[in-house]
C-alpha positions in Angstrom: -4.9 -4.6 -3.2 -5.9 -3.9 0.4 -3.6 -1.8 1.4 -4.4 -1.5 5.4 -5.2 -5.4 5.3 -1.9 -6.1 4.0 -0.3 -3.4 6.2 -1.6 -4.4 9.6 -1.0 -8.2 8.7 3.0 -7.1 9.2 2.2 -4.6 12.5 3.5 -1.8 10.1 1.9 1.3 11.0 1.3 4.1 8.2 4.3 6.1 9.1 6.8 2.6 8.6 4.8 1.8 5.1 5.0 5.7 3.7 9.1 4.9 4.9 9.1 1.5 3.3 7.4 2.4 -0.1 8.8 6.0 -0.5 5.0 6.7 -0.7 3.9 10.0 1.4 1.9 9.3 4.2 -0.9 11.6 3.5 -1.1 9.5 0.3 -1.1 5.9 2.4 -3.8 7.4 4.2 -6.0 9.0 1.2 -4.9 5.3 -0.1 -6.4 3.6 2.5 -9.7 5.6 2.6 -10.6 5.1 -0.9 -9.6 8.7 -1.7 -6.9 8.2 -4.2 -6.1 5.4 -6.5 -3.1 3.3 -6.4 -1.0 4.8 -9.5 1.1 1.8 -11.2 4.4 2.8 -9.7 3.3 3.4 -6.0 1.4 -0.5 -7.1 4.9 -1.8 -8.1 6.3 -0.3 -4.7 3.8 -1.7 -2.6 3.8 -5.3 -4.5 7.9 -5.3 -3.7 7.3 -4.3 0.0 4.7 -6.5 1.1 6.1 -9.5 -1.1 3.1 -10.5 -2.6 2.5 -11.2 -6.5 0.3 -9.5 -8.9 -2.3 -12.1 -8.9 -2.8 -11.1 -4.8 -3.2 -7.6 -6.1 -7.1 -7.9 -6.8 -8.4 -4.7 -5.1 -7.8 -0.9 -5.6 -7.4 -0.1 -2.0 
C-alpha cells in the first residue's frame, strides 16, 4: 500500500491521517519513508480509512 499516494489522493495531510488512523504521526512519516513497516493492525486501520480493499493493498509503503 502506498501510503502518501493514497493519502494526498484525499488532500489529507499527515497530521489528518495520524488523527484518522489513530496511527502516530512520527510513524505515518517513518511509514511513508520506507523506515518502518506497516504492522497488520495499523494495515487494517489504514484499509478502513482510505476505503480501499485488500487486493489495492499491494505495496508496503
Amino acid at each position: 500500500m502506498d501510503v502518501k499516494r493514497e493519502r494526498e489522493k484525499r488532500g489529507w495531510s499527515k497530521s489528518e491521517l495520524s488523527r484518522r488512523t489513530g496511527i502516530g504521526l512520527t510513524e505515518i512519516i517513518r511509514i511513508e519513508k520506507g523506515q518502518l513497516p506497516i504492522y497488520p493492525k495499523w494495515r487494517k486501520r489504514l484499509v478502513e480509512c482510505f476505503g480501499i480493499t485488500e487486493v489495492e493493498n499491494d505495496g508496503d509503503r
